[in-house]
DRENNU-158592 format. One record per residue (C-alpha): residue number from 1; chain; y, x, z. Coordinates in Angstrom, 3 decimals. Last residue first. Example, Ala and Ser with C-alpha at 12.3 -4.5 7.8 and 13.67 -1.06 7.14 Angstrom:
DRENNU-158592
ATOM;k;c;v;u;w
ATOM;2;A;-1.060;13.670;7.140
ATOM;1;A;-4.500;12.300;7.800
This chain:
DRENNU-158592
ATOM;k;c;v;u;w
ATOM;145;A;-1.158;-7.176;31.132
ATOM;144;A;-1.101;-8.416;34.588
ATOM;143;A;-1.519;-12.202;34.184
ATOM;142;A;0.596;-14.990;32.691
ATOM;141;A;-0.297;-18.316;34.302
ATOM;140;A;-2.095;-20.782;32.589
ATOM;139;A;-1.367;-23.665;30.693
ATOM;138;A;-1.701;-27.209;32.153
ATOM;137;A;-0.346;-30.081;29.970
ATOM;136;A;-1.465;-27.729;26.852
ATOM;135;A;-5.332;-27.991;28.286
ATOM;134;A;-5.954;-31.422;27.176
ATOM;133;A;-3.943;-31.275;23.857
ATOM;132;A;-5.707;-28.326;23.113
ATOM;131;A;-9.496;-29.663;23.854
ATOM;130;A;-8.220;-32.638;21.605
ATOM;129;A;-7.201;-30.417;19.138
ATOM;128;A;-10.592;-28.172;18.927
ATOM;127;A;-12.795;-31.585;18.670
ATOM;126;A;-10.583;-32.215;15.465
ATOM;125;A;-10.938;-28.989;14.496
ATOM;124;A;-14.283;-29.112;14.786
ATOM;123;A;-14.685;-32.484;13.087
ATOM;122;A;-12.871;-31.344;10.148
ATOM;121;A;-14.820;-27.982;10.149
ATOM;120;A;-17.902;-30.095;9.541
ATOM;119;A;-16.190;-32.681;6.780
ATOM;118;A;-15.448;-29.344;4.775
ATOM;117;A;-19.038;-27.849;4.986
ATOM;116;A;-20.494;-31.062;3.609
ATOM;115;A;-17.693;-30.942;1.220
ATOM;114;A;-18.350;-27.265;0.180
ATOM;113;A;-16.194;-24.797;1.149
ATOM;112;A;-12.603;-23.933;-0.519
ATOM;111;A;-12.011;-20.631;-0.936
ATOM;110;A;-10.122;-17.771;0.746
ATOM;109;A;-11.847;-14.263;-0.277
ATOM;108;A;-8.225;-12.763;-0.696
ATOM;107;A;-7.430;-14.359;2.641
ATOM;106;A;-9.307;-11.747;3.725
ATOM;105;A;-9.170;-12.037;7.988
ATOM;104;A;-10.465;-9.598;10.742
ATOM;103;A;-7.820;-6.938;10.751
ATOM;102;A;-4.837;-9.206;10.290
ATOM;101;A;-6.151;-11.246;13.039
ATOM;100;A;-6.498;-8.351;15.689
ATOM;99;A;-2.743;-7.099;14.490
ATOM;98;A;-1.446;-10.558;15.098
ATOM;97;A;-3.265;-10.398;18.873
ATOM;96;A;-1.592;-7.243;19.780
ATOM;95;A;1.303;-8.959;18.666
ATOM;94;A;1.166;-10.953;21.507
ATOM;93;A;0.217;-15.124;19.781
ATOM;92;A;1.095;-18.296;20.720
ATOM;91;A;-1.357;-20.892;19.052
ATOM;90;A;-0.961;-23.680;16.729
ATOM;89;A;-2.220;-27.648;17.100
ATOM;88;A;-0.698;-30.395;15.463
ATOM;87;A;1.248;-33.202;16.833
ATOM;86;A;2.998;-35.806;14.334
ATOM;85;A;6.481;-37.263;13.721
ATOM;84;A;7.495;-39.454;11.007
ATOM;83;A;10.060;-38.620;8.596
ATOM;82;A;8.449;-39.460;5.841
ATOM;81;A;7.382;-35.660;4.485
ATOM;80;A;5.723;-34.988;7.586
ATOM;79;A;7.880;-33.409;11.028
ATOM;78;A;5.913;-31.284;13.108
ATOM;77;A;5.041;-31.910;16.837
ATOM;76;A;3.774;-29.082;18.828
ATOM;75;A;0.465;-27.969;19.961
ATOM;74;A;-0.518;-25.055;22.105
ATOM;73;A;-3.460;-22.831;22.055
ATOM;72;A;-2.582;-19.219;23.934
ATOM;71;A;-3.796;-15.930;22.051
ATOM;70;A;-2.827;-12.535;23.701
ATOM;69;A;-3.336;-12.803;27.783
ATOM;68;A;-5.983;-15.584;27.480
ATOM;67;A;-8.107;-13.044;25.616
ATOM;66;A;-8.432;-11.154;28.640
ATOM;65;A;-9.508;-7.673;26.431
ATOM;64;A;-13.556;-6.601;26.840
ATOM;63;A;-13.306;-5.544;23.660
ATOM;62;A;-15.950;-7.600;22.900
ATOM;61;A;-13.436;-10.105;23.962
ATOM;60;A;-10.619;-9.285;21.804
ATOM;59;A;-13.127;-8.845;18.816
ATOM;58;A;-14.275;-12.636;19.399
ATOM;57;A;-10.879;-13.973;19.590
ATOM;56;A;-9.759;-12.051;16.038
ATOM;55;A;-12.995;-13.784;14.784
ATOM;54;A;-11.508;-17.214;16.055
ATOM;53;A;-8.165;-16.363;14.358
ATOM;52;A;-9.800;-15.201;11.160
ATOM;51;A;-11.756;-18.607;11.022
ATOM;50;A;-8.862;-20.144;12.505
ATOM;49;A;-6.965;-19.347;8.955
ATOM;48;A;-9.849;-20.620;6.852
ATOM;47;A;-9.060;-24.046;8.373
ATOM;46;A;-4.945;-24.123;8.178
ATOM;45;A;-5.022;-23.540;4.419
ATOM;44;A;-2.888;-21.126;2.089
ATOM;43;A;-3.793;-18.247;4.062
ATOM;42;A;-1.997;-15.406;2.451
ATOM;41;A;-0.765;-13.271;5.810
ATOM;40;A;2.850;-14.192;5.934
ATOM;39;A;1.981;-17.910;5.510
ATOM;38;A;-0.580;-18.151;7.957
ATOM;37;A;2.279;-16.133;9.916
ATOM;36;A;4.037;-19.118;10.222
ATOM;35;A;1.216;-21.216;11.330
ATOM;34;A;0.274;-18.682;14.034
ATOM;33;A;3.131;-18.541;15.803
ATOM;32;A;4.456;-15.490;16.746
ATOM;31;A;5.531;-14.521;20.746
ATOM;30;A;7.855;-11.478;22.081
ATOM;29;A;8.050;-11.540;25.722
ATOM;28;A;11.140;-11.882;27.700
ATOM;27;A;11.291;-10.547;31.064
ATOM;26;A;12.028;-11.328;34.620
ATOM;25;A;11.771;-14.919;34.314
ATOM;24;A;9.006;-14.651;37.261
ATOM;23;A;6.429;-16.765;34.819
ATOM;22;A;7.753;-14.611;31.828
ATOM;21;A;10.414;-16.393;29.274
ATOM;20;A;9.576;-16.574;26.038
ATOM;19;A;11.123;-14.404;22.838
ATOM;18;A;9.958;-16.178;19.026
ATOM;17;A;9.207;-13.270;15.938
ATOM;16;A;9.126;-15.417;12.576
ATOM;15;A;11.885;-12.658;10.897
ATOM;14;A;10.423;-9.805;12.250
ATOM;13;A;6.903;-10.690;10.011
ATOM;12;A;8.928;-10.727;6.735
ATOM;11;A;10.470;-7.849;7.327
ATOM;10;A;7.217;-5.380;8.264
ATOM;9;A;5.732;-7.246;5.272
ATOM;8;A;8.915;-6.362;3.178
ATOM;7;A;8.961;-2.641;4.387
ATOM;6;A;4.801;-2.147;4.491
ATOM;5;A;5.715;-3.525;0.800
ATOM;4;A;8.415;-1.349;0.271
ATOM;3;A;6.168;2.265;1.357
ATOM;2;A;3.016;1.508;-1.017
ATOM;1;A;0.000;0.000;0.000
């Protein structure tokens, strides 16, 4: 990869950056969302990006990493073309998270699955929202890291 495009990437990924506020609002910590760096990264379709995000998961934990530290589920409301309002899941993620993601996703190899395969994910995501939604009303506290 040549020296502009690590520039424009490097860019591109600056300008989604979020800051929260710690648990002791002593610090701000830096925070990307994961549907706007879908975009950044190539995924044209919320599905095959949790596949990379789940596989990012599994390498924080073999890694023996507190994966709650680097990848927290949220959902937020999005606007839809008619106006109306609807909630969607995304996560939070460190930037030690982004760089696990980027590492275990090819969007290059993103294709649509069969529809057996499709209706399957559908119901998974669908089970993960609800899980989300759940847990979203009680989020955990930051730990050491």
């Amino acid at each position: 990869m040549d020296k502009n495009s690590i520039l424009q990437y490097k860019s591109s990924f600056d300008s989604i950056v979020r800051y929260v506020e710690s648990d002791d609002k002593k610090e701000q910590i830096e925070v990307w969302f994961a549907r706007e760096l879908q975009t950044i990264l190539g995924y044209a379709r919320w599905e095959n990006f949790l596949v990379a995000i789940h596989r990012a998961v599994d390498s924080c934990k073999a890694q023996g990493i507190n994966v709650d530290d680097h990848f927290r589920e949220v959902t937020k409301m999005v606007e839809l073309g008619s106006g109306a309002k609807r909630e969607v899941s995304d996560f939070m993620l460190t930037r030690y998270a982004c760089y696990l993601i980027a590492q275990n996703g090819d969007p290059k190899k993103e294709e649509l699955p069969p529809a057996e395969d499709i209706k399957k994910l559908q119901r998974k995501v669908a089970r993960d929202e609800r899980k989300i939604e759940h847990a979203s009303q009680k989020l955990p506290k930051k730990t050491g890291k």
